[in-house]
PDB file of N, CA, C and O in Angstrom:
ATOM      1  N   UNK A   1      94.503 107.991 137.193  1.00  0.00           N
ATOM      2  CA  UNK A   1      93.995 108.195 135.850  1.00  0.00           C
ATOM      3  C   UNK A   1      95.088 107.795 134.856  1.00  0.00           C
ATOM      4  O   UNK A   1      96.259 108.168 134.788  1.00  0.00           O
ATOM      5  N   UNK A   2      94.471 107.035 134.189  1.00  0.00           N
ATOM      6  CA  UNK A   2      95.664 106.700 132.919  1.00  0.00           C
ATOM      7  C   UNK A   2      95.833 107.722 131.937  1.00  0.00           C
ATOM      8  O   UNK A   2      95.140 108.733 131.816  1.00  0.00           O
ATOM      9  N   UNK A   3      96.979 107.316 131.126  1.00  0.00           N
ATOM     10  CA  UNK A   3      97.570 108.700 130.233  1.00  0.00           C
ATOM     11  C   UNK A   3      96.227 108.780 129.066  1.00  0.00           C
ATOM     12  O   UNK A   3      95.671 109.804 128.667  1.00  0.00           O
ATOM     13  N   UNK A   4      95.911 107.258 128.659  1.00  0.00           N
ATOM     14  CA  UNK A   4      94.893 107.070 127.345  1.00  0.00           C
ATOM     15  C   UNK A   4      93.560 107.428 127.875  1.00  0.00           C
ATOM     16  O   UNK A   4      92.597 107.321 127.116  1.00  0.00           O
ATOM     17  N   UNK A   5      93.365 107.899 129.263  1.00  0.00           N
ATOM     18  CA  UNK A   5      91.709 108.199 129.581  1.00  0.00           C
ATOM     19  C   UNK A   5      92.195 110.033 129.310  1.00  0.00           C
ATOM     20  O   UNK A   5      91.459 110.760 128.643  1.00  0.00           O
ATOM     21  N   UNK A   6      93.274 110.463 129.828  1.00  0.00           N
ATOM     22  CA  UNK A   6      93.672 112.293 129.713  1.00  0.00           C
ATOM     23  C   UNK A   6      93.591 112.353 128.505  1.00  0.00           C
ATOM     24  O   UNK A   6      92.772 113.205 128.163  1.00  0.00           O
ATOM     25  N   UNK A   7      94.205 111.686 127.443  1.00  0.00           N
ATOM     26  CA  UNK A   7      94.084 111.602 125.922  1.00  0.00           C
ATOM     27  C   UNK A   7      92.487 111.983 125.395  1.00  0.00           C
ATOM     28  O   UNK A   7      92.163 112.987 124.761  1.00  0.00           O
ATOM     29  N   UNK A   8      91.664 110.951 125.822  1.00  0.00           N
ATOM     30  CA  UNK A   8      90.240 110.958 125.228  1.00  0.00           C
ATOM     31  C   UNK A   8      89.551 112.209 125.909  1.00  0.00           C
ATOM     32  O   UNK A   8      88.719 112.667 125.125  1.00  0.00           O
ATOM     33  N   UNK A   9      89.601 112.888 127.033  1.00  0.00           N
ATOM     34  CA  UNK A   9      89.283 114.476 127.449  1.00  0.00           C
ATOM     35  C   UNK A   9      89.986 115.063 127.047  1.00  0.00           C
ATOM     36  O   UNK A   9      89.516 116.198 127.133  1.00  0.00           O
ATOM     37  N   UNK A  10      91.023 115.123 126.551  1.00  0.00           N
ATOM     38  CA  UNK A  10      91.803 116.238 125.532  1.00  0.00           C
ATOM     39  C   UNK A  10      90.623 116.433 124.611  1.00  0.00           C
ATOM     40  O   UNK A  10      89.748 117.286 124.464  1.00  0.00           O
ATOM     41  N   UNK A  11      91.046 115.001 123.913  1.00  0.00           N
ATOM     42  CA  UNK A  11      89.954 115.175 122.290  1.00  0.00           C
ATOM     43  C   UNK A  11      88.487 115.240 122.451  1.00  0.00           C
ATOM     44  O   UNK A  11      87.850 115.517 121.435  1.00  0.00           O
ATOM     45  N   UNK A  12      87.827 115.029 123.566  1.00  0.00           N
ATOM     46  CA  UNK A  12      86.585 115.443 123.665  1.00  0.00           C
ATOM     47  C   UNK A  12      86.705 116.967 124.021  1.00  0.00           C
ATOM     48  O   UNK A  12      86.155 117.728 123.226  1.00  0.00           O
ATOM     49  N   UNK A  13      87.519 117.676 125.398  1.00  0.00           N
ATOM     50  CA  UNK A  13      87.802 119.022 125.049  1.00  0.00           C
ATOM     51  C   UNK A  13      88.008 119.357 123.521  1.00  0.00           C
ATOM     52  O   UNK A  13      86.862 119.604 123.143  1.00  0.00           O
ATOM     53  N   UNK A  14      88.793 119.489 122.514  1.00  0.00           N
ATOM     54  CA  UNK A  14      89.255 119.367 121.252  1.00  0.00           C
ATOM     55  C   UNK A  14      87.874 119.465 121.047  1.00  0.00           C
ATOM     56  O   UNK A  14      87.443 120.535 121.479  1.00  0.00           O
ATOM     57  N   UNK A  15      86.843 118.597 120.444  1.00  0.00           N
ATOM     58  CA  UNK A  15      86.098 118.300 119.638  1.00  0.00           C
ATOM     59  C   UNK A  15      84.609 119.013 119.861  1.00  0.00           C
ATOM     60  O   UNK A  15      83.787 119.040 118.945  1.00  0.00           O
ATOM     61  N   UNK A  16      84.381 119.517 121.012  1.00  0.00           N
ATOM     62  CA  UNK A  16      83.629 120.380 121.627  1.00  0.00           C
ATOM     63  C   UNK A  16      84.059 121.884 121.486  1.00  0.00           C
ATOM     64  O   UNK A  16      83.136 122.673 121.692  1.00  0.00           O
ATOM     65  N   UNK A  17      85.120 122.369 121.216  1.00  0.00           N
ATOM     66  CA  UNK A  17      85.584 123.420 120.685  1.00  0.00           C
ATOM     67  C   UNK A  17      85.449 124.103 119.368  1.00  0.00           C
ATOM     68  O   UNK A  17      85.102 125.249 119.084  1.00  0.00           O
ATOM     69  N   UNK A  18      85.944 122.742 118.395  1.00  0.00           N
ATOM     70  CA  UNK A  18      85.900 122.789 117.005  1.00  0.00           C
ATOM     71  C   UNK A  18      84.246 122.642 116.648  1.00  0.00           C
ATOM     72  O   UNK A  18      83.769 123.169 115.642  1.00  0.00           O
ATOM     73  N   UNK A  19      83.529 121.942 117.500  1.00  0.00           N
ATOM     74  CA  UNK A  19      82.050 121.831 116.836  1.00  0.00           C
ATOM     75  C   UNK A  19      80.898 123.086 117.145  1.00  0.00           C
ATOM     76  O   UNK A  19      79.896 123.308 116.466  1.00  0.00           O
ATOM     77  N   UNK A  20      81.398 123.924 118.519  1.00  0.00           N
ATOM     78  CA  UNK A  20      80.471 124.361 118.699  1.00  0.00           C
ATOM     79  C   UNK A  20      80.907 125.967 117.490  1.00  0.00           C
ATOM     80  O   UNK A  20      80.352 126.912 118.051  1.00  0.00           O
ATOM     81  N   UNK A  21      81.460 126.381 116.487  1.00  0.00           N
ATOM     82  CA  UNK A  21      81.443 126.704 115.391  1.00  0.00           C
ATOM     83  C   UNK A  21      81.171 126.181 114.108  1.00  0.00           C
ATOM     84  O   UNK A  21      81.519 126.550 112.986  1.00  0.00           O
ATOM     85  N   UNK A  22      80.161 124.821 114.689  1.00  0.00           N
ATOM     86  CA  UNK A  22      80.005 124.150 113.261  1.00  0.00           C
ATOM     87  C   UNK A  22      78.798 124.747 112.754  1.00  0.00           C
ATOM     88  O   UNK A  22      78.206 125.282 113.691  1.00  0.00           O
ATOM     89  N   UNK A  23      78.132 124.893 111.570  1.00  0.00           N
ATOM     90  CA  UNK A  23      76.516 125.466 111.636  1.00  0.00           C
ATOM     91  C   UNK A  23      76.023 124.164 111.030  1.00  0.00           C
ATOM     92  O   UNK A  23      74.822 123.899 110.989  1.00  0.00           O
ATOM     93  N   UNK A  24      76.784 123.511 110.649  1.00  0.00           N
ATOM     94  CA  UNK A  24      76.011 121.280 110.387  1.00  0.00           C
ATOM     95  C   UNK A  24      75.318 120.917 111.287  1.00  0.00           C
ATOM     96  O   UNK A  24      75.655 120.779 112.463  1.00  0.00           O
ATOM     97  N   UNK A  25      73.738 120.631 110.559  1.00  0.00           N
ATOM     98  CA  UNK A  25      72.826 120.425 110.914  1.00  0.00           C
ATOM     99  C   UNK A  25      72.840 118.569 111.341  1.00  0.00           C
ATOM    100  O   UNK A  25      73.507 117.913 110.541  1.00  0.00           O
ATOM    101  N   UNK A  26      72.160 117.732 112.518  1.00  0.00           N
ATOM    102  CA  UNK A  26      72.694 116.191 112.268  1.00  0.00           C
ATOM    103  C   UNK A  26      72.386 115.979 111.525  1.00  0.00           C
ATOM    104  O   UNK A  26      73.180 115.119 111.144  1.00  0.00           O
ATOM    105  N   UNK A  27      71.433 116.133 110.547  1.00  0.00           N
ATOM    106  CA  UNK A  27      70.997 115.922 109.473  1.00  0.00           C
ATOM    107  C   UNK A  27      71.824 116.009 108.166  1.00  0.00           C
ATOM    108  O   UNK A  27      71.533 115.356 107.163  1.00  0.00           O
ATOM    109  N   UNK A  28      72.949 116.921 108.249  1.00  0.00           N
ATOM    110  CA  UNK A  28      74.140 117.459 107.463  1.00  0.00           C
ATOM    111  C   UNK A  28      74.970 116.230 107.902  1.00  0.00           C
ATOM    112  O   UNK A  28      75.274 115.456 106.994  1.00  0.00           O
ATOM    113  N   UNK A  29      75.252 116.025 108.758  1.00  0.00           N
ATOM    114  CA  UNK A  29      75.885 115.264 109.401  1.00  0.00           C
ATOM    115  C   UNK A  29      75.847 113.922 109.317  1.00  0.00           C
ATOM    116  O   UNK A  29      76.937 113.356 109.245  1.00  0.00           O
ATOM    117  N   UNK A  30      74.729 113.177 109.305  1.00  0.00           N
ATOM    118  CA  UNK A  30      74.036 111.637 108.983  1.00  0.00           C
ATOM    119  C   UNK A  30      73.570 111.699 107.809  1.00  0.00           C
ATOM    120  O   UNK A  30      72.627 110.909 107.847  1.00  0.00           O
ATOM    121  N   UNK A  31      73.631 112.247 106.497  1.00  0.00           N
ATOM    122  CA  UNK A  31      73.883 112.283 105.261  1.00  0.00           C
ATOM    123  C   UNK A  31      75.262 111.819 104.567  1.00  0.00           C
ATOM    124  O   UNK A  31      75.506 111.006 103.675  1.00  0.00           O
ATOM    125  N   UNK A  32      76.171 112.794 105.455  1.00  0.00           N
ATOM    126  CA  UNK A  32      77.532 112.677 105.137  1.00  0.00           C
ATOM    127  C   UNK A  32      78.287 111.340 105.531  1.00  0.00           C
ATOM    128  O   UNK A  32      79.246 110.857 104.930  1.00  0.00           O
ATOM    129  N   UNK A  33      77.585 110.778 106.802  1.00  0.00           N
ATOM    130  CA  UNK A  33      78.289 109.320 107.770  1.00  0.00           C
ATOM    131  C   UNK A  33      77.723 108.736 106.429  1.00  0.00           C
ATOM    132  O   UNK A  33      78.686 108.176 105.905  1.00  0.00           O
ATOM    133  N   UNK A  34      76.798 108.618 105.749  1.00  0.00           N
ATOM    134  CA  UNK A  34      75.415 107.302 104.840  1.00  0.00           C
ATOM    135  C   UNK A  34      76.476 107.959 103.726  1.00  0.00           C
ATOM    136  O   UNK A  34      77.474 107.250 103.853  1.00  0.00           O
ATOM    137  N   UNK A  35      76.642 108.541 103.128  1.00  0.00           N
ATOM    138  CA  UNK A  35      77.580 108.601 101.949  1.00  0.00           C
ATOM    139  C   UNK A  35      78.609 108.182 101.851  1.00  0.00           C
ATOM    140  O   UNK A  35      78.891 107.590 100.809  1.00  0.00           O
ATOM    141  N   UNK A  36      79.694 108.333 103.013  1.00  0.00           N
ATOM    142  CA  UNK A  36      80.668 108.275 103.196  1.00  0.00           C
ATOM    143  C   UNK A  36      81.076 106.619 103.125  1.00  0.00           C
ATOM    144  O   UNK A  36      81.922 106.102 102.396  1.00  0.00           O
ATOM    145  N   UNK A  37      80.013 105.830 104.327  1.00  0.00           N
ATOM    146  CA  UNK A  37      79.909 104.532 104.225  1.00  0.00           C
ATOM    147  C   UNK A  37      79.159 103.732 102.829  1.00  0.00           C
ATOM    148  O   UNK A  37      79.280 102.538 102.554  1.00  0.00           O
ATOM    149  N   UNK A  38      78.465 104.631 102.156  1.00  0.00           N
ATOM    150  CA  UNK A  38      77.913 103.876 100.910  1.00  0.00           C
ATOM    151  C   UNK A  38      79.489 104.187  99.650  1.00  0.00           C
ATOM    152  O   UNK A  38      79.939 103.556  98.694  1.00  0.00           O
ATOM    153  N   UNK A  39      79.665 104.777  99.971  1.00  0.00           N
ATOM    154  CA  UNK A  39      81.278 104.746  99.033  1.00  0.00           C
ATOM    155  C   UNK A  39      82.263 103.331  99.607  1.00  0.00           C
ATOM    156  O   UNK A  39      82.758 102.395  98.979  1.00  0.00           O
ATOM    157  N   UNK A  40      82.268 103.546 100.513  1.00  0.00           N
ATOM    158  CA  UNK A  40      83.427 102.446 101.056  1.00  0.00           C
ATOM    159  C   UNK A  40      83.243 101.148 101.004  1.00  0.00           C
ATOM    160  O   UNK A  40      84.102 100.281 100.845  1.00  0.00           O
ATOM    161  N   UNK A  41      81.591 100.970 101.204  1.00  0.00           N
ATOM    162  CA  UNK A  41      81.058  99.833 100.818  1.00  0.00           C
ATOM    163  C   UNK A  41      81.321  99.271  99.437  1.00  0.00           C
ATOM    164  O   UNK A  41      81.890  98.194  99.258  1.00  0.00           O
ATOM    165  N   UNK A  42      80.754 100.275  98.206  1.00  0.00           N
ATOM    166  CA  UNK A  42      80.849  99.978  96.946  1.00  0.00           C
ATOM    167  C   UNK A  42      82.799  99.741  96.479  1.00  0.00           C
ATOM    168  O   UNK A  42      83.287  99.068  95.570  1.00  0.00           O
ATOM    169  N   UNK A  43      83.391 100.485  97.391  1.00  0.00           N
ATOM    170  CA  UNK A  43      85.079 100.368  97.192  1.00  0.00           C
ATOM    171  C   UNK A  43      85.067  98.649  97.989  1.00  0.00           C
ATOM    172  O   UNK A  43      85.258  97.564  97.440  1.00  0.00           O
ATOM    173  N   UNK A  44      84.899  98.820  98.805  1.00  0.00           N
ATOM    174  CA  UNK A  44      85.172  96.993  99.490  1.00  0.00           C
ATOM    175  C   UNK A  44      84.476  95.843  98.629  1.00  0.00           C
ATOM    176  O   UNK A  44      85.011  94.752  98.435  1.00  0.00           O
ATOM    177  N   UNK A  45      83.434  96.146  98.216  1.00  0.00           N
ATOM    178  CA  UNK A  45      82.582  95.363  97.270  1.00  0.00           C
ATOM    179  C   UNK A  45      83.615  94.917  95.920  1.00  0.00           C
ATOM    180  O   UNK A  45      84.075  93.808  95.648  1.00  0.00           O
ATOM    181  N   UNK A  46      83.796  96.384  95.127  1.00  0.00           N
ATOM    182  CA  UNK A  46      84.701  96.021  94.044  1.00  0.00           C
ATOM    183  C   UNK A  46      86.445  94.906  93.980  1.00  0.00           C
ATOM    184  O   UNK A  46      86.910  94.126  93.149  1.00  0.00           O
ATOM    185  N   UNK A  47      86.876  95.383  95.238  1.00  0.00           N
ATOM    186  CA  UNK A  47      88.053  94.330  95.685  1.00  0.00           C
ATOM    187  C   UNK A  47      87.243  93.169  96.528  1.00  0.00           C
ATOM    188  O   UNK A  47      88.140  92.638  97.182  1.00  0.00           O
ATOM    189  N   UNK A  48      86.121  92.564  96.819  1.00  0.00           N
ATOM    190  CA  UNK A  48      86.221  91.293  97.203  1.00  0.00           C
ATOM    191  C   UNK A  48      85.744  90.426  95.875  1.00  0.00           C
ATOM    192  O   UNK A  48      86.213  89.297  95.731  1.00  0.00           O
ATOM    193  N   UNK A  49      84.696  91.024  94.786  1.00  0.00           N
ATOM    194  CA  UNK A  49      84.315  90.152  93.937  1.00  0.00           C
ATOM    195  C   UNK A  49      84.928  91.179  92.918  1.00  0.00           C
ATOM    196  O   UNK A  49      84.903  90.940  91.710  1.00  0.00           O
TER     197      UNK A  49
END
Protein backbone atom coordinates (compact mmCIF):
# COMPACT_ATOMS: atom_id res chain seq x y z
CA UNK A 1 0.00 0.00 0.00
CA UNK A 2 1.34 3.33 -0.84
CA UNK A 3 1.75 6.22 1.68
CA UNK A 4 -0.80 8.55 -0.82
CA UNK A 5 -3.56 5.58 -0.86
CA UNK A 6 -3.15 5.59 3.66
CA UNK A 7 -3.43 9.41 3.13
CA UNK A 8 -6.87 9.27 1.17
CA UNK A 9 -8.42 6.64 4.14
CA UNK A 10 -7.19 8.94 6.66
CA UNK A 11 -9.27 11.75 4.98
CA UNK A 12 -12.10 9.64 4.06
CA UNK A 13 -11.90 8.30 7.86
CA UNK A 14 -11.59 12.29 8.65
CA UNK A 15 -14.48 13.23 6.53
CA UNK A 16 -16.97 10.59 7.63
CA UNK A 17 -16.46 11.72 11.15
CA UNK A 18 -16.82 15.41 10.64
CA UNK A 19 -20.03 14.78 8.39
CA UNK A 20 -21.90 12.43 10.22
CA UNK A 21 -22.60 15.69 12.72
CA UNK A 22 -23.53 17.63 9.80
CA UNK A 23 -27.54 18.33 9.79
CA UNK A 24 -26.85 19.74 5.69
CA UNK A 25 -29.33 18.57 3.77
CA UNK A 26 -27.68 17.54 -0.23
CA UNK A 27 -29.79 19.90 -1.10
CA UNK A 28 -27.93 22.44 1.42
CA UNK A 29 -25.13 21.11 0.00
CA UNK A 30 -25.67 21.37 -4.05
CA UNK A 31 -26.91 24.91 -3.53
CA UNK A 32 -23.75 25.82 -1.88
CA UNK A 33 -21.29 23.68 -4.74
CA UNK A 34 -23.90 26.03 -7.66
CA UNK A 35 -23.06 29.23 -5.71
CA UNK A 36 -19.85 28.74 -4.92
CA UNK A 37 -19.01 27.84 -8.68
CA UNK A 38 -21.38 30.67 -10.03
CA UNK A 39 -19.06 33.18 -8.05
CA UNK A 40 -15.84 31.87 -9.43
CA UNK A 41 -17.15 31.76 -12.71
CA UNK A 42 -18.31 35.46 -12.68
CA UNK A 43 -14.54 36.15 -10.83
CA UNK A 44 -12.75 34.18 -13.94
CA UNK A 45 -15.07 35.88 -16.39
CA UNK A 46 -14.13 39.44 -15.06
CA UNK A 47 -10.12 38.73 -15.45
CA UNK A 48 -10.38 37.07 -18.92
CA UNK A 49 -12.49 39.90 -20.69
Amino acid sequence: MKLDDLQDLTDLFEYKELSKKSKASQKDVDDLVKSIKKGRWAKTKQQLY
